[in-house]
MIDREN-765561 format. One record per residue (C-alpha): residue in three letters; residue number from 0; x, y negated, z negated. Coordinates in steps of 0.25 Angstrom, whole numbers, plus 5000, padded with zeros to 4 digits. Each point is the difference from the previous one (the first is absolute). Last residue first. Layout:
N
{"Ala"; NUM; {X; Y; Z}};
...
This chain:
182
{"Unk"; 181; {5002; 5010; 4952}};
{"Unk"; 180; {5014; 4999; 4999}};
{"Unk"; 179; {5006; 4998; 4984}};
{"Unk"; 178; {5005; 4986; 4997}};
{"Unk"; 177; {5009; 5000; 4988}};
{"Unk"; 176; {5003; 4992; 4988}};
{"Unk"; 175; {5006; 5008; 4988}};
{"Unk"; 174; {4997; 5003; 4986}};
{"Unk"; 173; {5006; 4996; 4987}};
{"Unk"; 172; {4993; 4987; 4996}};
{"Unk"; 171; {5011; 4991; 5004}};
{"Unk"; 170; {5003; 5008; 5012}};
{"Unk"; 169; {4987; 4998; 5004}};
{"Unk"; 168; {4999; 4984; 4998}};
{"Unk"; 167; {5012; 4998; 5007}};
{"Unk"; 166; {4998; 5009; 5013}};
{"Unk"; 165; {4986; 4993; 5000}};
{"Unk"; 164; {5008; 4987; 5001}};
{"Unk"; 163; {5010; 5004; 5008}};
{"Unk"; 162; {4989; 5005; 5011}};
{"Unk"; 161; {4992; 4987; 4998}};
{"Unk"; 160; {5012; 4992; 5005}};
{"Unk"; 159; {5007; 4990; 4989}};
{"Unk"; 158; {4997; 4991; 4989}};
{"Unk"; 157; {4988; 5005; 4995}};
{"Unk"; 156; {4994; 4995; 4986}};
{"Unk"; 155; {4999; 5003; 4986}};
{"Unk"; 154; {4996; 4987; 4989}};
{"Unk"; 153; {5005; 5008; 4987}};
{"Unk"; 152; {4998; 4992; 4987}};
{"Unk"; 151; {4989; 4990; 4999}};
{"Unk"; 150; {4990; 5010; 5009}};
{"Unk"; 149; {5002; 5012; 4991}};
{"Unk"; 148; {5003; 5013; 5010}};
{"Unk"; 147; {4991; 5012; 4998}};
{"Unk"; 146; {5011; 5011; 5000}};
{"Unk"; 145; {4994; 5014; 5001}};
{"Unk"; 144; {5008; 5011; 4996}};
{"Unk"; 143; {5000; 5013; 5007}};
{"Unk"; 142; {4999; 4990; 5013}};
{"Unk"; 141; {4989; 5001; 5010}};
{"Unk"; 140; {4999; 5009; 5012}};
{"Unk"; 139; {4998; 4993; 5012}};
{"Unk"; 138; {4994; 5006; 5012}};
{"Unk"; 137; {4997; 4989; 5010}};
{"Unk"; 136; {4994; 5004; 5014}};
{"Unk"; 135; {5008; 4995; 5012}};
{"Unk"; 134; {4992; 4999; 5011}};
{"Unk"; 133; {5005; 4990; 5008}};
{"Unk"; 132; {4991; 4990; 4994}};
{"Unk"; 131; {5002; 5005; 4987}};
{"Unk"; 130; {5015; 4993; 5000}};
{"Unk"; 129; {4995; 4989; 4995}};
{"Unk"; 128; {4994; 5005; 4987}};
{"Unk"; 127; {5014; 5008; 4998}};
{"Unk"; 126; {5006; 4987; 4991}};
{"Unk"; 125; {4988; 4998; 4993}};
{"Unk"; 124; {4999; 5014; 4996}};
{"Unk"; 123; {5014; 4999; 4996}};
{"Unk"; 122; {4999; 4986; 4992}};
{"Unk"; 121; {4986; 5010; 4991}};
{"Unk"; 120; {5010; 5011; 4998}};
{"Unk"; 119; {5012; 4990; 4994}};
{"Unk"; 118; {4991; 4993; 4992}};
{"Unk"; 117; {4995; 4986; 5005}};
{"Unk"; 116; {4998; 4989; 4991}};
{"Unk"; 115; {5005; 4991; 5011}};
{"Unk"; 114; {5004; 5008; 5012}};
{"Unk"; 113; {5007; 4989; 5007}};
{"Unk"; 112; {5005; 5001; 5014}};
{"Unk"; 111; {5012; 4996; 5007}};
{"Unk"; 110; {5001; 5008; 5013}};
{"Unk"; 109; {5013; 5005; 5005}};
{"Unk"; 108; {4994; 5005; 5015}};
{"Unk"; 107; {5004; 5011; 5009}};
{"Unk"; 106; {4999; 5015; 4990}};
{"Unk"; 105; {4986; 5000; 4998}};
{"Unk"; 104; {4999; 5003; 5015}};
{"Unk"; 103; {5012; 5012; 4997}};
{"Unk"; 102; {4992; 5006; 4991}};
{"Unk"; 101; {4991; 5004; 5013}};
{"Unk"; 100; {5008; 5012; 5004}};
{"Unk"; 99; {5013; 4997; 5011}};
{"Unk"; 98; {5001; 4999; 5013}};
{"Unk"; 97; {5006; 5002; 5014}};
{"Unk"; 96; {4996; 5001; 5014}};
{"Unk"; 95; {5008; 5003; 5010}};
{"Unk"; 94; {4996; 5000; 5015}};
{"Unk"; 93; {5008; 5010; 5009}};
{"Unk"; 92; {5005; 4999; 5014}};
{"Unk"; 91; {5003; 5014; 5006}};
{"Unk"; 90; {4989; 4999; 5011}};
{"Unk"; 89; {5009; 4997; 5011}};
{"Unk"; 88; {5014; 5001; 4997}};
{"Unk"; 87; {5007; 4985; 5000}};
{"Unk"; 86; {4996; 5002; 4985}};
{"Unk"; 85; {4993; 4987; 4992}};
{"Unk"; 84; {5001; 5000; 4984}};
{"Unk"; 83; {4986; 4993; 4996}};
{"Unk"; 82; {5003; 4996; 4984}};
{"Unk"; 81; {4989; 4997; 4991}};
{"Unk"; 80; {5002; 4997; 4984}};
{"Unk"; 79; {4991; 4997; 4986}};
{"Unk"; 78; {4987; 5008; 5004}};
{"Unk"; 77; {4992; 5002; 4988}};
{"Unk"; 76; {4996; 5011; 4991}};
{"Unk"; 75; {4992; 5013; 4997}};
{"Unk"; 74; {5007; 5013; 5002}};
{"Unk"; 73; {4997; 5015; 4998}};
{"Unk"; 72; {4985; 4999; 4999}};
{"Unk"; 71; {4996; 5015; 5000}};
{"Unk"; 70; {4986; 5003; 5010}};
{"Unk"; 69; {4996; 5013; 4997}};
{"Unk"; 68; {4995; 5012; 5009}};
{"Unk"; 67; {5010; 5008; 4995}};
{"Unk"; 66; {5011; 4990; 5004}};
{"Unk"; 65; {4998; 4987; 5004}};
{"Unk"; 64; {5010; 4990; 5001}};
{"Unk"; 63; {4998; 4984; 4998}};
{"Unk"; 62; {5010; 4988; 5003}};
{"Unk"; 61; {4993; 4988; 4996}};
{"Unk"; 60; {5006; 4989; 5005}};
{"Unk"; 59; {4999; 4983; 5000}};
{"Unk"; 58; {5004; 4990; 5008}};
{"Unk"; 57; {5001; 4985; 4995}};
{"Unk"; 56; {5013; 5001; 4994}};
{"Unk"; 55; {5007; 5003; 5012}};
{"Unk"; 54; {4993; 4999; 5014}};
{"Unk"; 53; {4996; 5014; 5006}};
{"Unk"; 52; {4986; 4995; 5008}};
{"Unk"; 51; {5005; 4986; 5002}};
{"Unk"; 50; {4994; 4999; 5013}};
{"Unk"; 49; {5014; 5000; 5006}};
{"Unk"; 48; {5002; 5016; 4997}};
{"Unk"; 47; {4987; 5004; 5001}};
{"Unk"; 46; {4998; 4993; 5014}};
{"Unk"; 45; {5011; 5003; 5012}};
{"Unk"; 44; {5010; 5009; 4989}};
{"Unk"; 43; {4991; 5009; 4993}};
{"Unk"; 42; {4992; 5000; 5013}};
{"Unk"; 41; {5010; 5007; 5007}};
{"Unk"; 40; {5006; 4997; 5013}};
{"Unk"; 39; {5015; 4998; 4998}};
{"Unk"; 38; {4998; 5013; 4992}};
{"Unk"; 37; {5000; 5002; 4986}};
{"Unk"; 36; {5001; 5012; 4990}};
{"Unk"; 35; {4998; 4996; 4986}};
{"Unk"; 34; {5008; 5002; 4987}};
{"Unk"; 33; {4991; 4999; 4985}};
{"Unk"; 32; {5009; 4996; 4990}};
{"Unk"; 31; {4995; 5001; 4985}};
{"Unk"; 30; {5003; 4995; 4986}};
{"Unk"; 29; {4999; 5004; 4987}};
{"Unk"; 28; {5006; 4989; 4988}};
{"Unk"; 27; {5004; 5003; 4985}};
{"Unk"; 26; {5003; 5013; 4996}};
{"Unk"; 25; {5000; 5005; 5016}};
{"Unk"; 24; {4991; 5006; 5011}};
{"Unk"; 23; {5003; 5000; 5015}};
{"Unk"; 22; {4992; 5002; 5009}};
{"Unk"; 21; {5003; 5005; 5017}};
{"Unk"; 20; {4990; 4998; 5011}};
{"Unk"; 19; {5007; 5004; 5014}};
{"Unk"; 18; {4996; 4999; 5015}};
{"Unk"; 17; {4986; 4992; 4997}};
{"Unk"; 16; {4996; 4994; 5014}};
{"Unk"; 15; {4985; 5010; 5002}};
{"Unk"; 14; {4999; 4994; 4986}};
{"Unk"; 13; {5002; 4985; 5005}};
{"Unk"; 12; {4992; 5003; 5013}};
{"Unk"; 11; {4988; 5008; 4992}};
{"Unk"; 10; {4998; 4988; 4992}};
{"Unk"; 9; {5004; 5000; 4987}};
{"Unk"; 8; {4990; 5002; 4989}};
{"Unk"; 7; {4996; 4985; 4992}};
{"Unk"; 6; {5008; 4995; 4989}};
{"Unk"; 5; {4993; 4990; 4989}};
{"Unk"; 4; {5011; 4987; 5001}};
{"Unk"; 3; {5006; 5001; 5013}};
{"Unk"; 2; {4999; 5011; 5008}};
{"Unk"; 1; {5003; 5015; 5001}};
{"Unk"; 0; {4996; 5014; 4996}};
């Protein structure tokens, strides 16, 4: 699936295109690369490509296998890189398209914001609120001991990316901040 936003199925042309599809998965990012055959006629280069149907950032993936009847989603993410290497040979040109999972969009901008009175569960949720539009369900499990913060003596806010700041928050409660496909 593919498109800005709330991905859509790929055309038959882009699937029909797909040469190789491989994931990687790792403690703190996944990625994917998706390789393309193209020739000097295709419609991956004459209209996709310069519609702006691959941009970075804008361009979202949802690679998905099914096995057993079932689908598995194996990534969710965001194009972050293209690159077209030609070949005098016909039809050995390729289209690369590579990306990473979605932490990567809270990963672009250092925001100041002010949590005021906000424990650290409640600033998490309002971190990840956001990011719901791309589909991302928030599953935060609380502290072992909650902290309610006194207004005249702790004032938290965000200095940096969301991603840092989620990162931050878990570590400081034991756990850790990931973004699991599907």
């Amino acid at each position: 699936m593919i498109g800005p936003a709330l991905p859509i199925p790929a055309p038959k042309v882009v699937i029909d295109a797909v040469q190789s599809v491989q994931v990687t998965s790792g403690k703190d990012k996944s990625g994917f690369q998706i390789t393309f055959a193209v020739g000097k006629e295709s419609p991956l280069l004459k209209t996709m490509l310069p519609a702006g149907y691959f941009d970075p950032i804008t361009t979202r993936v949802i690679i998905v296998v099914t096995l057993g009847g079932f689908p598995h989603v194996l990534m969710d993410g965001v194009v972050t890189r293209q690159e077209l290497t030609p070949s005098s040979e016909p039809g050995q040109s390729t289209l690369t398209v590579t990306g990473e999972d979605l932490s990567v969009l809270m990963d672009i901008v250092e925001i100041k914001t002010p949590f005021p009175q906000m424990d650290d569960t409640v600033q998490a949720y309002a971190v990840l609120a956001p990011y719901m539009a791309f589909g991302v369900v928030p599953v935060v499990i609380p502290s072992f001991i909650p902290e309610v913060p006194i207004v005249t003596k702790k004032h938290e806010s965000q200095t940096r990316t969301h991603l840092q700041h989620l990162k931050k928050l878990a570590k400081a409660n034991g756990f850790v901040f990931y973004v699991e496909p599907g």
